[in-house]
C-alpha atoms as one frame of an Amber mdcrd trajectory, in Angstrom:
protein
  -1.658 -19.884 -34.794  -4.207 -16.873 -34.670  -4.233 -14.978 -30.842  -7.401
 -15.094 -29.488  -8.328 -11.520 -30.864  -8.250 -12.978 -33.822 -10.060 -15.088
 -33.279 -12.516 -12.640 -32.174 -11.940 -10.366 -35.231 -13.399 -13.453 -37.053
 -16.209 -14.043 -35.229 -17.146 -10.839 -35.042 -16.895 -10.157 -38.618 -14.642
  -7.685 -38.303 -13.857  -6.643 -42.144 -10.563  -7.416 -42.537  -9.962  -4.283
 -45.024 -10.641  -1.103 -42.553 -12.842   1.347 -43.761 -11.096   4.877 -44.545
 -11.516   7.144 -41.124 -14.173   9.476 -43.184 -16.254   5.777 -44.282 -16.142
   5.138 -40.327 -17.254   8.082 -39.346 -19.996   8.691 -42.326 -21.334   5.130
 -40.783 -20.997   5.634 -37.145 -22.622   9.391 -37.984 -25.546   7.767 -39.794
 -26.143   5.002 -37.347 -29.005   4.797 -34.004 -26.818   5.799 -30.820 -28.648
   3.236 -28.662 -27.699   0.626 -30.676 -24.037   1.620 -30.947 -23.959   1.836
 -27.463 -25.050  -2.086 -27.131 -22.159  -2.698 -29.607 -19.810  -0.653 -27.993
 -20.639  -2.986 -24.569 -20.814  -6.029 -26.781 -17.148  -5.528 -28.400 -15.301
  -3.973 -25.322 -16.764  -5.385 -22.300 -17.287  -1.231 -20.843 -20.541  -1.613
 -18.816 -20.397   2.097 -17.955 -22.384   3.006 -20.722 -25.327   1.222 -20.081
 -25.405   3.000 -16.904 -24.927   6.437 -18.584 -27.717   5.780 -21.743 -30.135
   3.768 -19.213 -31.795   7.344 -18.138 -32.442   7.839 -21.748 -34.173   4.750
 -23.228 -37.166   5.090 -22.968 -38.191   2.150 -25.145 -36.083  -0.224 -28.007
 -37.231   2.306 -31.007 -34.864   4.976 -32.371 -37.751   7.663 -31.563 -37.716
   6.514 -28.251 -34.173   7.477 -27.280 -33.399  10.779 -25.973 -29.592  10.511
 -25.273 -27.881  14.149 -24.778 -25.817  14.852 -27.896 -22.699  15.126 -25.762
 -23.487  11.256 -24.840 -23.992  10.277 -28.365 -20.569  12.026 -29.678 -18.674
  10.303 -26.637 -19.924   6.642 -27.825 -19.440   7.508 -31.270 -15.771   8.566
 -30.790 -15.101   5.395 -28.439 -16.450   3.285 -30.869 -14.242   4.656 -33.759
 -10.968   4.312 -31.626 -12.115   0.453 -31.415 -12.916   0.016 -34.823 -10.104
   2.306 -36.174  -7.318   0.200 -34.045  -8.747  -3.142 -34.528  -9.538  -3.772
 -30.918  -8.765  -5.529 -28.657 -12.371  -6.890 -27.904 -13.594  -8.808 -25.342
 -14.879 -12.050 -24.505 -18.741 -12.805 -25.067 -21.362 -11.053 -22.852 -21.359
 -13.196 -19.726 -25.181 -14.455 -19.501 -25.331 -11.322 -16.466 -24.240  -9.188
 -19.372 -25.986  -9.398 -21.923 -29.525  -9.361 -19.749 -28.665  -6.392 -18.842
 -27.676  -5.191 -22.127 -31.326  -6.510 -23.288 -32.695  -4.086 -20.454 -31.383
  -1.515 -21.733 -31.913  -1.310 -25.056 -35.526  -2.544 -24.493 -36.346   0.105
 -21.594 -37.519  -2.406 -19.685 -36.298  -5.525 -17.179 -35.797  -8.673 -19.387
 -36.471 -12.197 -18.448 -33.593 -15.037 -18.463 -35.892 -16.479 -21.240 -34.114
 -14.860 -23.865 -30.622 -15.291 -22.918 -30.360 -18.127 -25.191 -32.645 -17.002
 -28.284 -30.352 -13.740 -28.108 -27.100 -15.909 -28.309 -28.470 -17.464 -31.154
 -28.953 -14.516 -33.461 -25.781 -12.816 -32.301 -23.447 -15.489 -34.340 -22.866
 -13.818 -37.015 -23.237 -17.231 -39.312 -26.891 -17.019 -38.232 -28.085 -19.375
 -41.072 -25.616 -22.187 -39.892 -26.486 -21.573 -36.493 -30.187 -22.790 -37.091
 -28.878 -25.676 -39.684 -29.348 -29.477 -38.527 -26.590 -31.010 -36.680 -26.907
 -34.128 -37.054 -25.621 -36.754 -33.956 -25.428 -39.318 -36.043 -25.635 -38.696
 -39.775 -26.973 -41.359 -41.509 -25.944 -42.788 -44.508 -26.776 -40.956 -48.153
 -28.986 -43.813 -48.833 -31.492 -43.359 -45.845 -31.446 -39.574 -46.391 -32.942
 -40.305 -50.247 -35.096 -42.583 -48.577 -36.894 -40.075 -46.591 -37.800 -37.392
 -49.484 -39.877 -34.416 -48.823 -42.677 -32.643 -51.376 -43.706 -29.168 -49.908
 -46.168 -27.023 -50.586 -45.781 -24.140 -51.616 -42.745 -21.376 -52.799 -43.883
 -18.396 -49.914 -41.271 -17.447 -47.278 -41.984 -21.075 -45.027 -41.322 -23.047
 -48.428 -38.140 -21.278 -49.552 -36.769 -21.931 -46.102 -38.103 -25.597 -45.494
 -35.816 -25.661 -48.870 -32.608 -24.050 -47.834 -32.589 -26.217 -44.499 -33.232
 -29.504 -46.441 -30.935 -29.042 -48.826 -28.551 -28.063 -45.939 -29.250 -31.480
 -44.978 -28.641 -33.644 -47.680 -32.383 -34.577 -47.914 -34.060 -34.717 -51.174
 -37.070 -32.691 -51.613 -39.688 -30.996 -54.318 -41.285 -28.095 -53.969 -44.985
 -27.798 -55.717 -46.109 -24.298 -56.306 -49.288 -22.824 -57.970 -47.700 -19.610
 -59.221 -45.518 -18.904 -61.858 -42.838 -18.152 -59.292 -41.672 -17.963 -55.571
 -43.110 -15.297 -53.194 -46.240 -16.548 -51.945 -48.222 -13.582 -50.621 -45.381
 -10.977 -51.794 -46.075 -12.288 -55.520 -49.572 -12.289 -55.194 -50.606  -9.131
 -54.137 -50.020  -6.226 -56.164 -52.647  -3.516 -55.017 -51.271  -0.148 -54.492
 -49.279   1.041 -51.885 -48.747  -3.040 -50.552 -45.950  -3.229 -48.242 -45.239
  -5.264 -45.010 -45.907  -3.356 -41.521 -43.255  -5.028 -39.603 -39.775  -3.202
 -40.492 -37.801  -5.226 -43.078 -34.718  -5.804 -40.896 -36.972  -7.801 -38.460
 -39.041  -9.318 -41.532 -35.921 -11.344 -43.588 -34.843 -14.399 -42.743 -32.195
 -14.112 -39.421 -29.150 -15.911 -41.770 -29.968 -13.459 -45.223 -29.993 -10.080
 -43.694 -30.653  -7.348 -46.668 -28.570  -4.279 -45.751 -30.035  -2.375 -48.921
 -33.241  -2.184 -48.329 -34.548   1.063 -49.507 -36.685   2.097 -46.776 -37.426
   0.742 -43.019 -40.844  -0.306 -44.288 -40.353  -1.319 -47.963 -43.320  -1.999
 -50.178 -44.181  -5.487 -51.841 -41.998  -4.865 -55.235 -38.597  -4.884 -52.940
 -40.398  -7.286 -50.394 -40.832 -10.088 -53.479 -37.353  -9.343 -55.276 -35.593
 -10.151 -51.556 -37.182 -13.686 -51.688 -36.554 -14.406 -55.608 -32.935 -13.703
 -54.498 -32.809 -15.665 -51.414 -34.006 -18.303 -54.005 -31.436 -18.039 -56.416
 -28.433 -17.884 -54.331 -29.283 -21.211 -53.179 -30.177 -22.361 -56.531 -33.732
 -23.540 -55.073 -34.799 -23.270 -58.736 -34.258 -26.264 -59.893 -36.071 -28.022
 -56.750 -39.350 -26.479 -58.034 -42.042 -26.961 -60.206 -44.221 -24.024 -60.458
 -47.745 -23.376 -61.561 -48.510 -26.859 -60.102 -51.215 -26.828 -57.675 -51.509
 -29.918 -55.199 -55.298 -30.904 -55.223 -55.326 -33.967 -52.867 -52.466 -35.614
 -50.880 -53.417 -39.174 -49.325 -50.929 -41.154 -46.851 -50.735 -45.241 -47.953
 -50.290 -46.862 -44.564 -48.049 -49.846 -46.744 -45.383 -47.907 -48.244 -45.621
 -45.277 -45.213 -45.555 -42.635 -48.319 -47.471 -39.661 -49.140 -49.375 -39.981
 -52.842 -50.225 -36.362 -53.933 -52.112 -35.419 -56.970 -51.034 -32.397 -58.857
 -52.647 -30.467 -61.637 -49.560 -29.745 -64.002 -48.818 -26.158 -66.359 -51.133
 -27.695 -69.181 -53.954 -29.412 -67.237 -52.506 -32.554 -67.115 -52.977 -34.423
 -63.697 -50.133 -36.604 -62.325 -49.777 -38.659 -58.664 -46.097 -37.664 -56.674
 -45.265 -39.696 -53.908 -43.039 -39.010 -51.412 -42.340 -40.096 -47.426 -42.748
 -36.639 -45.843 -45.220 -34.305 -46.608 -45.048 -30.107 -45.814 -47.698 -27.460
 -45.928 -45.802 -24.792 -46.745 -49.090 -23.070 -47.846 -50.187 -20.432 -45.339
 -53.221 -19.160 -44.557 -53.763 -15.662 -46.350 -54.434 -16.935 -49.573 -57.672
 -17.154 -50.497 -59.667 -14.287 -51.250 -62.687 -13.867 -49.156 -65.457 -11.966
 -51.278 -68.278 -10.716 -48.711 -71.736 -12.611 -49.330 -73.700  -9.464 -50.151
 -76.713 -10.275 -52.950 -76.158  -8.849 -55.987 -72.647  -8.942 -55.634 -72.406
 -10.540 -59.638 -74.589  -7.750 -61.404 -72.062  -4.880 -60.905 -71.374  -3.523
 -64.525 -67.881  -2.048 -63.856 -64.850  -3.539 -62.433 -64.631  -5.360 -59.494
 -62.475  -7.302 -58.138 -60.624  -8.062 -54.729 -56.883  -6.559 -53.505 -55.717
  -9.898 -54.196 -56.289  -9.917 -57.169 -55.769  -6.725 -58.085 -56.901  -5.806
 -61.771 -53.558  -4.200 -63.239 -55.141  -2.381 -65.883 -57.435  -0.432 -64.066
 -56.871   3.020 -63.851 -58.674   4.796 -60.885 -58.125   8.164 -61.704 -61.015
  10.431 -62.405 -63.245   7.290 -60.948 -65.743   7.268 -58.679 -64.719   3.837
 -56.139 -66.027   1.887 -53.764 -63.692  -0.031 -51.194 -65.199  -2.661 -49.070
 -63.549  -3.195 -46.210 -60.788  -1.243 -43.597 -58.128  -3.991 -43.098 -54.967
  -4.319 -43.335 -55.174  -4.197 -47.214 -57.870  -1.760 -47.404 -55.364   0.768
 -45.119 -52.619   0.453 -47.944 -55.007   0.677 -50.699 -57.160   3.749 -49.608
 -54.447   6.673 -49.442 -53.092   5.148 -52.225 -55.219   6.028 -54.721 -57.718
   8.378 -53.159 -55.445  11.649 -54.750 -56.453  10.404 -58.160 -60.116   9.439
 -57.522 -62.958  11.492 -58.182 -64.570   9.822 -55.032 -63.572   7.168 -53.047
 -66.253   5.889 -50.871 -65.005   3.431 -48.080 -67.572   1.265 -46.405 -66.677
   0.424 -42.723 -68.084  -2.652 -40.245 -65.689  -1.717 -37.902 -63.133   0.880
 -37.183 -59.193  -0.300 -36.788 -56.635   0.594 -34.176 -53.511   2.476 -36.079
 -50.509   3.667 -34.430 -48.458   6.004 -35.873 -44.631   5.268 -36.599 -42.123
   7.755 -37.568 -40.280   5.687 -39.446 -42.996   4.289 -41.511 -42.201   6.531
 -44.761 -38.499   7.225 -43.855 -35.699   5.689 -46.196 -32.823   4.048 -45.361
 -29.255   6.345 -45.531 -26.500   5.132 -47.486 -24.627   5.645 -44.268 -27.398
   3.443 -42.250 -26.901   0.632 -45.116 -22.880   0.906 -44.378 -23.265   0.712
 -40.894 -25.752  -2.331 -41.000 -23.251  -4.692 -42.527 -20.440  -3.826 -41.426
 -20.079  -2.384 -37.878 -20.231  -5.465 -36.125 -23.301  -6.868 -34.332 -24.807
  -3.867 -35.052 -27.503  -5.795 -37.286 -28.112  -8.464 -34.713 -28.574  -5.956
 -31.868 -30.650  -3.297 -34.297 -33.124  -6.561 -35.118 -33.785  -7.091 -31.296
 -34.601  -3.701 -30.640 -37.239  -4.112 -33.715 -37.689  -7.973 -31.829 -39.227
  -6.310 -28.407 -40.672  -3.086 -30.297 -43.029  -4.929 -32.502 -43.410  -8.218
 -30.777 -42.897  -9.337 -27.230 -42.858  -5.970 -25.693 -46.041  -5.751 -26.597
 -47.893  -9.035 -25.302 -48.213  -7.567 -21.658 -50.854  -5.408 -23.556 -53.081
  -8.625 -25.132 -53.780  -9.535 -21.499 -57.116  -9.735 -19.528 -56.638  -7.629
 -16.020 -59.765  -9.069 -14.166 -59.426  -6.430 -11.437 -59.792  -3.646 -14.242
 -62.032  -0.888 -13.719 -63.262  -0.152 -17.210 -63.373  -3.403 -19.428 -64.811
  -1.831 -22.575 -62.619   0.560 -23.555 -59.335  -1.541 -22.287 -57.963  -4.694
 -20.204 -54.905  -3.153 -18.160 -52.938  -0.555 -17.182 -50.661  -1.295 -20.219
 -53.470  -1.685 -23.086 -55.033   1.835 -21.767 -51.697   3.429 -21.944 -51.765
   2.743 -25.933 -55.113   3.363 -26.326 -54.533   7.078 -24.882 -51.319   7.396
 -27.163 -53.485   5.855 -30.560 -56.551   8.003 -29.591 -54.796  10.957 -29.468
 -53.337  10.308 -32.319 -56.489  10.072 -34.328 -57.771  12.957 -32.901 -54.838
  15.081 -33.835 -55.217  13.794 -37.334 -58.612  14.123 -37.375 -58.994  17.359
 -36.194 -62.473  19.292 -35.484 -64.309  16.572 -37.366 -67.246  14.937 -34.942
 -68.532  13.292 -37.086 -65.407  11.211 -38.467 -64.039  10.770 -34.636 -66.980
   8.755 -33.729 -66.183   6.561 -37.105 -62.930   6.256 -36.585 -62.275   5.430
 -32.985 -62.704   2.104 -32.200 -64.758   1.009 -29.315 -62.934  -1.750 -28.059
 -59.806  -2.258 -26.313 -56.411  -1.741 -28.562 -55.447  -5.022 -30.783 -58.831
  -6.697 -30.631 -58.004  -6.488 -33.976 -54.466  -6.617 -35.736 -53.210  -3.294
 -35.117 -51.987  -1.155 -38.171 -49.373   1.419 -39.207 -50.776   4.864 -39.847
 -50.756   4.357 -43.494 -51.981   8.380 -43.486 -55.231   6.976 -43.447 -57.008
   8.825 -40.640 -55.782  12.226 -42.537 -57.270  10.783 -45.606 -60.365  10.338
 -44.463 -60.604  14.002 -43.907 -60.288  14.569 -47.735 -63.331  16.347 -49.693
 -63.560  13.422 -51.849 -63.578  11.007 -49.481 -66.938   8.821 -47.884 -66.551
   6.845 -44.662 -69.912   5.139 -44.600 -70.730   2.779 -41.803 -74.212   1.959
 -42.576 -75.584  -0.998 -43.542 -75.056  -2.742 -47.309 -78.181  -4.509 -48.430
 -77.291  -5.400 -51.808 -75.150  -4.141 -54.905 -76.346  -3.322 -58.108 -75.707
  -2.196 -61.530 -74.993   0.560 -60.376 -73.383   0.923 -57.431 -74.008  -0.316
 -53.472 -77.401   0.076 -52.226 -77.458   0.249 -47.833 -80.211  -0.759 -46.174
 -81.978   2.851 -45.599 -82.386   2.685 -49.727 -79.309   5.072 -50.523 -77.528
   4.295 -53.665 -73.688   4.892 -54.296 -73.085   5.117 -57.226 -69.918   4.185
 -58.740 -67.727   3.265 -61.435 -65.716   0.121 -59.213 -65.682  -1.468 -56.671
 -62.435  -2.746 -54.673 -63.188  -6.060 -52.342 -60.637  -5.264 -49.182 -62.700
  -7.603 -47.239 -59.642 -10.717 -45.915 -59.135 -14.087 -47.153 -60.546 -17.308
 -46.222 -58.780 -18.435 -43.194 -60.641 -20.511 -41.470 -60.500 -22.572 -44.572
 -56.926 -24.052 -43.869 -55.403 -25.698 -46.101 -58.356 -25.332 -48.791 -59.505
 -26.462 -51.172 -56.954 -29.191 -50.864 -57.933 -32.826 -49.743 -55.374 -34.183
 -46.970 -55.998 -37.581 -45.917 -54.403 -39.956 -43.322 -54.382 -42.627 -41.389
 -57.278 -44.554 -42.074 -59.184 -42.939 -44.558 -59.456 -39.569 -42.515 -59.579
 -36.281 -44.278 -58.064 -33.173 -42.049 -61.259 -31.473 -42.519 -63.475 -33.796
 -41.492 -61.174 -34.562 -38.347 -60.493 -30.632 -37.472 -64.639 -30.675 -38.460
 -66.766 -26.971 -39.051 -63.300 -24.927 -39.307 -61.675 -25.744 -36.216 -58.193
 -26.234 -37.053 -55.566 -27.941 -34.248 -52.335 -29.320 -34.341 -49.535 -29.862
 -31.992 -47.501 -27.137 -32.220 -49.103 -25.498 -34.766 -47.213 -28.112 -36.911
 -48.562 -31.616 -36.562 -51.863 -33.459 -36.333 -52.204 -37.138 -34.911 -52.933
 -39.932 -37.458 -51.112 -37.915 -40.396 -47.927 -39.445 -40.015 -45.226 -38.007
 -41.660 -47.050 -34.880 -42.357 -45.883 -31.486 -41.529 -47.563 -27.754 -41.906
 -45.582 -24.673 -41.734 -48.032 -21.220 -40.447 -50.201 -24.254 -39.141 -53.003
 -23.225 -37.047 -52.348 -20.901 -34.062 -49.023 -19.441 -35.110 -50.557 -16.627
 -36.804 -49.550 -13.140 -35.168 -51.896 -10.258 -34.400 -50.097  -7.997 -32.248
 -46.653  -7.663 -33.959 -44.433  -9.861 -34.435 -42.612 -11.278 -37.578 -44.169
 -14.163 -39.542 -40.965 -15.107 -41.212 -39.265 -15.917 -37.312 -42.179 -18.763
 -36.547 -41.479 -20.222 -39.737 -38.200 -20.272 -38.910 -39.260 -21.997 -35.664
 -41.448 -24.437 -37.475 -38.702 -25.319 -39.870 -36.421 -26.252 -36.885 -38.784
 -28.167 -35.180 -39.494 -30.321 -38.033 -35.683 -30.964 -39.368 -35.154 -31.908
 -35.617 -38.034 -34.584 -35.782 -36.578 -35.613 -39.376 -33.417 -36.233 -37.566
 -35.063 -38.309 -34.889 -36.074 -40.114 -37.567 -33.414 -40.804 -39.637 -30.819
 -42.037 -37.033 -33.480 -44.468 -35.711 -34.636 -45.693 -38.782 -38.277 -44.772
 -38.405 -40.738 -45.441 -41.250 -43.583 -42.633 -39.381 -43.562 -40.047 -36.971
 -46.732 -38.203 -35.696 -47.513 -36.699 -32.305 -49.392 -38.791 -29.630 -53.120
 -37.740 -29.229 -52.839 -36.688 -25.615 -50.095 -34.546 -26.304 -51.841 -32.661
 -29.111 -55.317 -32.492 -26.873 -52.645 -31.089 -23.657 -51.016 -28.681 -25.946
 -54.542 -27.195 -27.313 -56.153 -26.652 -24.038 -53.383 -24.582 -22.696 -53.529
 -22.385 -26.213 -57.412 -22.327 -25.592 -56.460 -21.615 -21.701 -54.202 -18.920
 -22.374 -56.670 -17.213 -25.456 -59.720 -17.036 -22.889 -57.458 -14.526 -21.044
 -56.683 -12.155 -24.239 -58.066  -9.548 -25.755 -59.617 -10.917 -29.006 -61.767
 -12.565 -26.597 -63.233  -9.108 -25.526 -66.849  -9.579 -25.112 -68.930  -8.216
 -28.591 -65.394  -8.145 -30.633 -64.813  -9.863 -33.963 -62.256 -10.836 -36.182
 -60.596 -13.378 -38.542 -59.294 -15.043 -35.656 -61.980 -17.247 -34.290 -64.110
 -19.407 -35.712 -68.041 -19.642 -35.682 -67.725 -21.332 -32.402 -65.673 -18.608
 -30.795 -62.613 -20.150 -30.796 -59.418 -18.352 -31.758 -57.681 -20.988 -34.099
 -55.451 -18.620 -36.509 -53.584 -17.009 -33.874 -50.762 -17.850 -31.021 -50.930
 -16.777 -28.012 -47.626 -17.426 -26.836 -44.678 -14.972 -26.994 -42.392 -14.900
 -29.388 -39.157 -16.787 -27.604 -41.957 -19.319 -25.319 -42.563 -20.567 -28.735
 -39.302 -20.355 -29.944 -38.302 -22.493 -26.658 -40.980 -24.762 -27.457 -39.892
 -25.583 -30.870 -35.970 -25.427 -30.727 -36.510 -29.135 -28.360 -38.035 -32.350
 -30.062 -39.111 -35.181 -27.129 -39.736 -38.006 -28.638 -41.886 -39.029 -25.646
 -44.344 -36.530 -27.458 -44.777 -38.879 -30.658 -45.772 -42.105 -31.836 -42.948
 -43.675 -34.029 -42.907 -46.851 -36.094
């Protein structure tokens, strides 16, 4: 019989070859003090060293920590005497514990609310952790009874996959492209990469300890999903380059039939009982509506779809558009343009990150898998730093004395820290500053990553024009005042069409009702971001407000939507139901507190705009919830909340 450090050992992952003392050491050398510290707490129980790093945290970040070296050496050596001698280690973090530990590493006093999330992603087997467990499985039979067809091969698809097949539940996945990815296979432009840090963005159970750089780009981004793919042989589940054109639900059979336009053209009907969405909502270009936009002789063309043949250097280019994208794009290739003009509606909030360009250590890839916890701890400190800890900033102080420029105490703080920021980049430039600062409050708009763009713009061959376009031509863009730029292309970094969800597909259900017609002039709802009343059966993963602006990671809701859903299949399967949908009151309940809790954030600043609302005003993309309120939400199903047949 193991002892119960063993046992430990094992659930700790402990590798049960030791690492030579100069491997230990090369790790422990190359890895973030704070977070060795938590695991140092985590494995031995030694609370004393939260008290003696708490002075020096001043936030969860690694450039927030300002431990004295003496400290650092002292937790480092403790730490290899553990490791080196195999223990012993303690029991769990009591709940008491490991708040406190959460404290600490985030700077900050932490709720009970995340007790349980935390416990969670500290197993080790995080995948299994979040797989069904079923209460009473049902037979093989029912299980191929209730098959699934999702939509779509992006990062919600691949794990609506892994979970089903987890299951034992049969299921097809449909995708338009010639492989899996989603967004990361679609978009190509130069310099695309994500702007959350890649041991955040991956799913919790397929950590990548080898990613090449904190931020990696969309090349290593893509590859780390076609591998996730693979090793669960999801392959042979898919049919790609088959795009779903209408999906209708037959109230006899209780199935979906979905019409699919096949590789050569070919249109075919698959039916199935549950149907997934698995299509997001950034990914449809959005070309701006300017006239003349056709009679542009040279290439044009949007990020998106990024022309891979066209060279920039030595060209004179127009960008449209300071996004997200257009922030990648611009530094990118501005070196090797002759001119790059950029034409601005509205300036973006950046913030710089010292990380942003850094690369990973071999030492910092060691010590990620295989110093124990030290992953799971490292991704909450990236968990608070570019999600939660930041939602006390998205809210409306009514008592605050300057409402233009920011909403609290909090928001002002960052918009001191980003302004000065810009300025220092900016330098003696007047005439750029009043460009590039924004006027309203900090993440009105989805704040960015100082992609170098504010000392770009400072380049000699480089235009920030912020007048107005009236047309393009020929030639070039024409503005309003009767200037023409000329130029040789033009780049389209001007969004994608989200308040088109889930276009241009048809989705009809109960009764002959399309989900367009029902959600009517781009007003998308559903409860939970994830179901819509009289669409039985039907289930959409980055459904409408579970977008995030502030931070966040996109990947973790999925991975909330994906539970939520296997936990309704599994209400369904042991009872025998033919439908499930949520009740009408509970999706109406569940909207007006999202529309309750939006009023009271900042992308309902007075004057500001963005992709989040629709022409009415009302924030639809977006959640406003933090991160672990919605994973709380999702991680219970009540089947009081749903009609069942």
């Amino acid at each position: 019989m193991r002892n119960k450090n063993e046992e430990r050992i094992l659930m700790l992952n402990v590798p049960h070859t030791r690492p030579s003392s100069d491997q230990l050491r090369a790790g422990l050398d190359a890895a973030d003090p704070a977070t060795l510290m938590l695991v140092l707490v985590h494995l031995t129980g030694e609370r004393e060293w939260l008290e003696r790093a708490r002075p020096h945290l001043r936030g969860p970040m690694s450039y927030q920590e300002f431990m004295p070296e003496e400290l650092r050496r002292a937790i480092r050596d403790r730490l290899y005497d553990v490791l080196s001698e195999g223990g012993p280690f303690a029991a769990e973090p009591d709940d008491a514990l490991l708040r406190e530990m959460m404290s600490v590493a985030a700077g900050e006093p932490m709720s009970e609310s995340y007790i349980a999330m935390m416990r969670e992603d500290l197993n080790l087997d995080s995948l299994n952790a979040r797989a069904l467990r079923w209460r009473n499985e049902p037979s093989a039979e029912a299980k191929q009874a209730c098959d699934v067809l999702i939509i779509g091969a992006g990062m919600s698809g691949i794990f609506a996959g892994i979970q089903l097949q987890q299951a034992g539940i049969p299921f097809r996945i449909l995708e338009k492209n010639e492989t899996v990815g989603g967004t990361w296979f679609e978009n190509t432009y130069p310099g695309c990469g994500v702007d959350t840090p890649n041991h955040f963005y991956s799913f919790a159970g397929e950590p990548n300890h080898e990613w090449s750089h904190f931020f990696a780009k969309r090349n290593e981004l893509w590859q780390y999903f076609e591998r996730v793919t693979d090793k669960y042989d999801l392959r042979k589940h898919i049919s790609f380059r088959t795009e779903v054109i209408e999906a209708a639900f037959d109230q006899a059979s209780a199935r979906w039939h979905v019409t699919v336009r096949r590789p050569d053209g070919s249109i075919v009907t698959h039916t199935a009982r549950i149907l997934v969405s698995a299509a997001g909502i950034l990914n449809r270009p959005r070309l701006p509506d300017i006239p003349g936009r056709d009679s542009f002789k040279g290439p044009a063309f949007h990020t998106a779809e990024w022309d891979k043949n066209f060279d920039w250097k030595a060209k004179r280019v127009a960008m449209i558009g300071t996004g997200a994208s257009g922030h990648q794009v611009g530094p990118a290739i501005q070196p090797d343009a002759a001119r790059l003009m950029i034409f601005q509606r509205s300036p973006h909030w950046a913030v710089p990150n010292p990380n942003y360009f850094l690369g990973v250590s071999d030492g910092k890839k060691w010590a990620l898998a295989n110093i124990p916890t030290y992953l799971r701890w490292y991704r909450f400190q990236l968990f608070w730093g570019f999600a939660d800890g930041l939602h006390a900033a998205l809210q409306r102080d009514p008592d605050w004395p300057t409402p233009e420029r920011s909403l609290n105490e909090v928001n002002e703080r960052h918009r001191i820290f980003m302004e000065r920021h810009i300025r220092k980049e900016i330098g003696d430039r007047p005439d750029l500053l009043e460009k590039a600062i924004p006027p309203y409050p900090p993440y009105g708009k989805r704040i960015l990553i100082d992609n170098h763009w504010f000392r770009m713009l400072t380049r000699p061959n480089v235009d920030l024009i912020t007048d107005r376009i009236a047309a393009i031509e020929p030639d070039g863009i024409r503005m309003a005042d009767g200037t023409l730029w000329e130029c040789d292309a033009i780049v389209y970094a001007t969004g994608f069409l989200a308040m088109k969800m889930l276009h241009p597909m048809k989705i009809t259900g109960r009764e002959g009702r399309e989900i367009h017609e029902v959600w009517g002039d781009d007003d998308a709802r559903a409860y939970l971001g994830i179901t819509v009343p009289a669409f039985p059966n039907f289930f959409m993963l980055v459904g409408p407000n579970t977008g995030l602006a502030h931070g966040g990671n996109q990947i973790f809701m999925a991975e909330c939507q994906v539970k939520h859903m296997m936990l309704a299949l599994r209400d369904m399967l042991e009872n025998d139901y033919r439908t499930i949908e949520p009740k009408q009151d509970v999706h109406d309940r569940y909207n007006e507190k999202v529309d309750e809790l939006h009023r009271g954030m900042v992308w309902m600043h007075p004057g500001m705009t963005n992709w989040y609302r629709n022409r009415h005003g009302r924030v639809f993309a977006i959640s406003p919830w933090r991160l672990v309120e919605y994973w709380q939400m999702t991680s219970n199903f009540e089947r009081s909340d749903y009609l069942t047949q």
